[in-house]
N, C-alpha and C positions, 0 to 999 in steps of 0.2 A: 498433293501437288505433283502431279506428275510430269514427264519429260516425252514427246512425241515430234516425230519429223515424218514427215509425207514425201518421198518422193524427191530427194533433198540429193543436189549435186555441188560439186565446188571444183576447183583446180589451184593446184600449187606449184607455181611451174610448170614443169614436166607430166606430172601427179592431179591424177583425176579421180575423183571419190564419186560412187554412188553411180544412177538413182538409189537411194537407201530407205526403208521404210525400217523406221524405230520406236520404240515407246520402253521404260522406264517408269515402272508405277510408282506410288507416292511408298515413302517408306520404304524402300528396296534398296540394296545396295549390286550393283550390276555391273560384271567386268569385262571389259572389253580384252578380246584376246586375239593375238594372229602374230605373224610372222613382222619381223622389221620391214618399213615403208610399206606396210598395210593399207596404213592409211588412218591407224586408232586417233593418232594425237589429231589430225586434220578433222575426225568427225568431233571429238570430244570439243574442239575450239569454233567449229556449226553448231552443237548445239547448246552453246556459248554466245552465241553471237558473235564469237570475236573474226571468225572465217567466215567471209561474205560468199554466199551462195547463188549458183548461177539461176538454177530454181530448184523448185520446194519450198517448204515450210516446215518453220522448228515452231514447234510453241510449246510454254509452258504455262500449265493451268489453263488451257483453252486461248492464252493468248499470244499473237505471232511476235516473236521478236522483233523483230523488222517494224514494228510498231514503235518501240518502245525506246525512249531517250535514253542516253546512257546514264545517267542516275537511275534514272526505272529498271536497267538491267542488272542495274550494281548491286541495287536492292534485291534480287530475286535471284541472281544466277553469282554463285564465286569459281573461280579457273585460278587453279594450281600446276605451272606449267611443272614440265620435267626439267628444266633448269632454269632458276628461280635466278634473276638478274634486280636487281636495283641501282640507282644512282650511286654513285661513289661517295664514300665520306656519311652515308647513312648508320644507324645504329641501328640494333636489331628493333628496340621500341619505335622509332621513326618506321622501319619497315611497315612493322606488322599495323600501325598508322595509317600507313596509306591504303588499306583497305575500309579505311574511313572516309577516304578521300570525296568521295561523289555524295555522301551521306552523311548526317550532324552525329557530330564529335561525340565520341561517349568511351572516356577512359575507363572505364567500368570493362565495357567490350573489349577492348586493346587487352588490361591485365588478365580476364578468364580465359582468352583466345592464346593469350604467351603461357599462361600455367599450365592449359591441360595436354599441349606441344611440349612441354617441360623448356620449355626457352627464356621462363622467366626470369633467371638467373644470370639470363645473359644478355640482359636488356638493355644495357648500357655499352657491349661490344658493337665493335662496327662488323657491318652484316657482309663485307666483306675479307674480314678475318677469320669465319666461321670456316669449317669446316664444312665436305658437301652435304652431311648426313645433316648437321645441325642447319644448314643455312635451309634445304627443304621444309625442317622442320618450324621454321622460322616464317617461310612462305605459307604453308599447313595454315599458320598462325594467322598472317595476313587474309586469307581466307578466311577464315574463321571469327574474323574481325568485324566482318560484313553482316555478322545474326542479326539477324530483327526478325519481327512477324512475319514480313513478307519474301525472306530467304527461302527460295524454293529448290534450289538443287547445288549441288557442290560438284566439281568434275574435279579429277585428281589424275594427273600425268605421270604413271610410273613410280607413283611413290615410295615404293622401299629399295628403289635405286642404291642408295647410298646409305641406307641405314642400319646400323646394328640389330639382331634377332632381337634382343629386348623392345628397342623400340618400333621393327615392326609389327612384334606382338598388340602394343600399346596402341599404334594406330591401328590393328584391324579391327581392337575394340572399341575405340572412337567413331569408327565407320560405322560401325553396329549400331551404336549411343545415340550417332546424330539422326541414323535412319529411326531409332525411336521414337524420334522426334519429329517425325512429320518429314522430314529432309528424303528428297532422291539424291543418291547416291554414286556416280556413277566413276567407275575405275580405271585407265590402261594401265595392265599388267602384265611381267613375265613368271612375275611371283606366285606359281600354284597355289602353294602353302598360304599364303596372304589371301589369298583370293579365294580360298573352301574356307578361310579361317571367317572371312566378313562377310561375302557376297552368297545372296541367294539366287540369284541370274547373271545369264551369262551371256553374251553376243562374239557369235566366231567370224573375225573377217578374212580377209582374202581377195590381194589387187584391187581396194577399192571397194570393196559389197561387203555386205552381213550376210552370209553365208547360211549361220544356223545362230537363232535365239531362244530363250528360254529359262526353264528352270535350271539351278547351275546344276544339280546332277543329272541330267536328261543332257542335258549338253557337254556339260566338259567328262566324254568319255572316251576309251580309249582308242577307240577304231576313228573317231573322226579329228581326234588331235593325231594320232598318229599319220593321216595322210592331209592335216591343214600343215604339219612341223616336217613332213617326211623324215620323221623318226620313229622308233617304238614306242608304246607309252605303257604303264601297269600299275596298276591298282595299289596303293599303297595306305597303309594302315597306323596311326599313332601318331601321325603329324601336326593332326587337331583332332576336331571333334566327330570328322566323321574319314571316312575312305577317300583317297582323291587320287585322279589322274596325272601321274607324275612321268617325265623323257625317261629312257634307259640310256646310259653313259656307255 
């Protein structure tokens, strides 16, 4: 179930993305990387559908979004913003709920989707009393809510923002889990560490373009983060599982 865009522009205000040519193969998990007002969170929300595009095409599985009722989208695409808002007076189990919303009811989905977020415990808290770490975790959830057969990609905005080491640990191995499972995958991240821990491709932006894509160690290396960050970067050892491209302070 893979994720592809052709040629794919949008505007956000001021903020013009692309043309961008993208793909995202099935079972991958792949981080979106670059500087603030890049432009990550704007393509991650194209190839969403949720950011209308001036032209191009996103399709997933051979099919164009722009096709596709918002139910049909619901089903096949989840979007985990960077700060996760809800209605007021919501509980964290209403939240992660309405990722049900467009799709038949299935409490079953609701409770594995709050368990393996570790938010089940807090299911009966209002979702905006959480805290930011736990309320992401919460949206994670609502995400996640969405599985059926036909769930083909998950996009994730920033995720270990606000989260403590353990449980960003815990979500790079859920990243890993879901791409087992047939899921594309895809990341923005500042989180090095997070992102050699799950992701095995990488896309480097820069004012709007995808600059360099690929396998994440071909890409995230230290000559060409050092002049996407215009910082040093160096090789660093024991962080996970393998060597990764880390800024010098």
């Amino acid at each position: 179930m893979s994720m592809r865009a052709r040629s794919i522009s949008a505007r956000l205000g001021e903020f013009h993305l692309g043309p961008i040519d993208f793909e995202a193969p099935t079972a991958s998990v792949t981080a979106l990387i670059g500087t603030n007002g890049c432009g990550k969170t704007t393509l991650l929300r194209a190839l969403c559908g949720v950011q209308p595009l001036l032209q191009g095409e996103a399709m997933v599985d051979e099919i164009n979004l722009a096709t596709l009722t918002d139910s049909q989208r619901a089903a096949r695409l989840a979007f985990v913003a960077q700060r996760p808002s809800v209605p007021a007076a919501l509980t964290v189990r209403e939240t992660v709920a309405l990722g049900r919303l467009r799709l038949p009811h299935n409490p079953q989905a609701i409770d594995e989707a709050m368990r393996i977020t570790g938010v089940l415990q807090l299911q009966h808290q209002l979702f905006e009393c959480l805290s930011e770490g736990q309320r992401h975790r919460a949206a994670v959830a609502r995400a996640l809510a969405q599985r059926s057969a036909a769930l083909a990609m998950l996009a994730v905005d920033e995720p270990t923002a606000s989260l403590d080491p353990a449980w960003s640990a815990a979500l790079a191995k859920l990243m890993r889990s879901l791409a087992s499972q047939k899921l594309t995958v895809i990341v923005a991240t500042h989180d090095f560490a997070f992102a050699a821990a799950c992701c095995d491709r990488a896309a480097l932006m820069q004012r709007g373009r995808v600059v360099a894509s690929g396998a994440f160690d071909e890409v995230m290396r230290t000559q060409p983060l050092s002049e996407l960050f215009a910082t040093p970067f160096t090789m660093v050892s024991g962080l996970c599982e393998r060597p990764i491209a880390m800024p010098c302070w």
